[in-house]
C-alpha positions in Angstrom: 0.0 0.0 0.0 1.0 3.8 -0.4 1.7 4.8 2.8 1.2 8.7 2.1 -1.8 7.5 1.1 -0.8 9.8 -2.2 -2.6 9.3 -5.9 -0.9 7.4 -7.9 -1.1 7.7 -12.5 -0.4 4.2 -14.1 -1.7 3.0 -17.5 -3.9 0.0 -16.8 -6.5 -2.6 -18.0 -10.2 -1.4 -17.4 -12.6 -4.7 -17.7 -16.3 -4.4 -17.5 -18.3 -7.6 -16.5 -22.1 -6.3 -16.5 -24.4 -4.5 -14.0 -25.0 -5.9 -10.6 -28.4 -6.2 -10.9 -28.3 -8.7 -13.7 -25.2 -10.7 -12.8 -23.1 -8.6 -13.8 -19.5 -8.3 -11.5 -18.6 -4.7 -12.7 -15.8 -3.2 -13.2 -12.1 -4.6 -12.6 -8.4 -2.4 -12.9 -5.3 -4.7 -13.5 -2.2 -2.1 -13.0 1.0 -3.7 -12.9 -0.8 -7.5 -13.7 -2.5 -7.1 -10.3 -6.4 -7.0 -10.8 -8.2 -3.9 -8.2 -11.8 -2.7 -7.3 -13.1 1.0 -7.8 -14.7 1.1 -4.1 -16.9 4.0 -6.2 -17.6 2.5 -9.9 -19.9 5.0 -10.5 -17.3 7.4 -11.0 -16.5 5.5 -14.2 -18.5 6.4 -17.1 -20.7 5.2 -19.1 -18.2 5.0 -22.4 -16.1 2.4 -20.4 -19.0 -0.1 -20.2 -18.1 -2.4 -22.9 -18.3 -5.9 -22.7 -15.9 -9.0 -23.6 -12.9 -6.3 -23.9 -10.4 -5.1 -22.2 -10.0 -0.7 -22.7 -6.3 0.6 -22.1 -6.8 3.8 -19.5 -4.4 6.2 -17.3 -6.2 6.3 -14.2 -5.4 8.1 -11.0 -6.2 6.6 -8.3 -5.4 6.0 -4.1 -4.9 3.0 -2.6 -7.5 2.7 0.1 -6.0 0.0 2.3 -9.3 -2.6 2.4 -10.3 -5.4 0.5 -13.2 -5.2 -1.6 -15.5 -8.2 -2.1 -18.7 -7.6 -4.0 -20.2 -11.5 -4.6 -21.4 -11.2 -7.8 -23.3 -13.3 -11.0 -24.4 -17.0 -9.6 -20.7 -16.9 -8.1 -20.5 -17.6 -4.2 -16.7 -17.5 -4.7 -14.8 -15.2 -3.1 -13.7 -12.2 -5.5 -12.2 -9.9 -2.9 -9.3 -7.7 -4.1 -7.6 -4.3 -3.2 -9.8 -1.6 -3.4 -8.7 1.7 -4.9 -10.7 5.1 -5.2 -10.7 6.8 -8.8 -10.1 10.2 -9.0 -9.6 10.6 -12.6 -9.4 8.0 -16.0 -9.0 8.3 -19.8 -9.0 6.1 -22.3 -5.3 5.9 -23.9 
């Protein structure tokens, strides 16, 4: 973890798995080949939602310390991973 608790830019991987409310699992970062979760997804908009495809971004973001683990889909696995809050992305 950043223990300023500063923002951090990377390029990264944005994933989108689907709404919530019908199975869907959200959205996922992989920075550095580790996989994160937005703790606030709605921050991300709607452009980024596309399915079965991974969308290159510079995000900014601060590591928040917790785990995040939103069971999702017909999953009961667990699917916890850092969480970090967004404060700004782009498309690359």
């Amino acid at each position: 973890m950043n223990p300023e608790n500063q923002a951090i830019t990377k390029e990264a991987q944005l994933e989108w798995s689907g709404e919530y409310m019908v199975d869907g699992c959200g959205f996922k970062l992989t920075i550095d080949g580790k996989d994160y979760k937005p703790e606030d997804e709605a921050v991300i908009g709607d452009e980024f939602k596309q399915e079965e495809t991974t969308i290159p971004v510079k995000v900014t973001y601060i590591e928040t310390g917790e785990m995040i683990d939103r069971r999702c889909g017909l999953s009961t696995q667990d699917r916890s991973m850092p969480g970090i809050r967004i404060t700004y992305i782009e498309k690359l």
